[in-house]
Structures are given as C-alpha cells and as structure tokens.
N, C-alpha and C positions, 0 to 999 in steps of 0.2 A: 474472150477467146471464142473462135467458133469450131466446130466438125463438121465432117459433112460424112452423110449417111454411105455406107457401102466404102468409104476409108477410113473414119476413124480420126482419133488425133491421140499422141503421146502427152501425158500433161510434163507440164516442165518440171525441173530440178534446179534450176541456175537461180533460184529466188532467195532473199536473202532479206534479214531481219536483225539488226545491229546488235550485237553481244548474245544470239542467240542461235541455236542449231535446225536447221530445217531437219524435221521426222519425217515429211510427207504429208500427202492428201489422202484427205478422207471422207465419204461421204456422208458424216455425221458433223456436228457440229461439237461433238464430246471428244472428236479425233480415236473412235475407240474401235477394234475388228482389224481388217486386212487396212494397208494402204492403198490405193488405187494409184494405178503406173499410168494406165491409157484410157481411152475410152474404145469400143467396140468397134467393130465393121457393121456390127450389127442394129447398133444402139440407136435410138429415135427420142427426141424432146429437150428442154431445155435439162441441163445436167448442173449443180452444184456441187464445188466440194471446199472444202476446210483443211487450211494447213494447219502441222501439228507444229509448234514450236517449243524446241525446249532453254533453259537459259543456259549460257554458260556458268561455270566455277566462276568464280572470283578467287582470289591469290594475293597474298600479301607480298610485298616485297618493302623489304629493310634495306632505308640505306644507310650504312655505320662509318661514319666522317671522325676519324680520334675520335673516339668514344661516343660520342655525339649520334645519335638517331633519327633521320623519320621515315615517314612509311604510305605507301600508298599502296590501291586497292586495283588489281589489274586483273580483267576477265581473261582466261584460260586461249590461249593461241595468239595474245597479244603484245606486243614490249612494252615493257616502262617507260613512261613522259617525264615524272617527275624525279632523275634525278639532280642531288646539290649541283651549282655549277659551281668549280672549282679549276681557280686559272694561277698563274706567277700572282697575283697579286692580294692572292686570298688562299695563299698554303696555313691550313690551322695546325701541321703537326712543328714542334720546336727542333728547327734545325735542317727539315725538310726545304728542297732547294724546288723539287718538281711534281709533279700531279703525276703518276706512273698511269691508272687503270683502276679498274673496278677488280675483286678479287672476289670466287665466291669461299674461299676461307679465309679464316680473321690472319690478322696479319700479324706476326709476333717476330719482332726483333726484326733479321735481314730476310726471311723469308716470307713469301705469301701462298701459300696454298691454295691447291684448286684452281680454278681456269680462269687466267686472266683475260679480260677486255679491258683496250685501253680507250674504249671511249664508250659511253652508258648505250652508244648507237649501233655498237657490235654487239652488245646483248642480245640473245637470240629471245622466239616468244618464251613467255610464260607458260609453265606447267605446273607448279607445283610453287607455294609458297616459300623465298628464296631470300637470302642478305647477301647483300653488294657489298663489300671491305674496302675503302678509299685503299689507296696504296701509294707513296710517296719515295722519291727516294735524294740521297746528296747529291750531286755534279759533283763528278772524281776530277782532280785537277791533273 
C-alpha cells in the first residue's frame, strides 16, 4: 500500500484471517499500545504495521442419533459440516417411518423440545457448545 504526503491513507479493516478475529494494526510487531486507524496528513517515510489477530472459540457440537453420538469441533460464528446423514432408508429409531429435524432438546416420547431445524442447513452459527436431538416421527394413516 502506498500514502501520499499532505493526504494521508486510512489503513483498512476488510482483512481477514480464517477462524480468526482482526484486532487491528499496530506499529509494533508485539501488537501492544493504541491501534493505528490512519496514517497522517502529516506523516513522511516508509511506515510499517502488524495486524493483531485473535483466534476464535471452538465449540462442540453433539450430534445424538437414538442414543447414539458424535461430535465435532466448530469455531465460534460458524455452522456445522458434520452432521449424520439420515434419509427413508437409514431411519435407526424402531418404528420411526420419517427423519423429522435436528432438535436442540432430547427427545422424549411424542415430544421434542427446544427449536427445531428440519434440515442440519437451517442451523444457525455456533455460539456456544450445543447437541442436535435427531427427531423422527410415524406417518399417520
């Protein structure tokens, strides 16, 4: 990037560093003191700075299939990849006829508590380490 003396230049914000948070710039290479936003009207010579980056969380997320569990590791504003696929021809509960939704409370008897999604692609991001409850249900004749 370049300035030019007597305008100045804003440094940018739009930079991005995968599973990680931009702090800002700084004219150390410890990222430690103020962040620097611009450079001067004033300002003259080659200039340096250092972005600060921080990591995101990581979050578990359970996925509970009858009884059955597993679990992957998903950074903090992201959705889940790995959930089970489960279609007609792989229902594991007895007697279950259809694949309902993801539930985030367990599922006991005809009810599922808590907010269903009926596909693992309407889950919204992660915030907080989370279980998904398969949810099934008969075809009423």
């Amino acid at each position: 990037e370049t300035y030019t003396y007597g305008v100045g230049a804003t440094l940018p914000t739009n930079v991005t560093k995968e599973n990680h948070q931009f702090g800002g710039w700084f004219d150390n290479s410890g990222c430690t003191g103020t962040a620097v936003t611009a450079i001067s009207t004033t300002a003259t010579g080659n200039k340096e700075y250092w972005a600060k980056w921080t990591p995101l969380s990581q979050y578990t997320v359970t996925w509970s299939v009858d009884g059955q569990t597993t679990t992957e590791q998903v950074y903090e504003g992201s959705k889940p990849t790995n959930a089970p696929t489960i279609d007609k021809n792989n229902l594991p509960c007895d007697g279950a006829d259809k694949f309902v939704g993801w539930t985030t409370g367990e599922y006991k008897g005809d009810t599922a508590p808590g907010t269903l999604y009926p596909t693992a692609n309407d889950i919204p991001a992660i915030t907080e380490d989370k279980t998904f409850y398969a949810v099934f249900a008969d075809y009423k004749d």
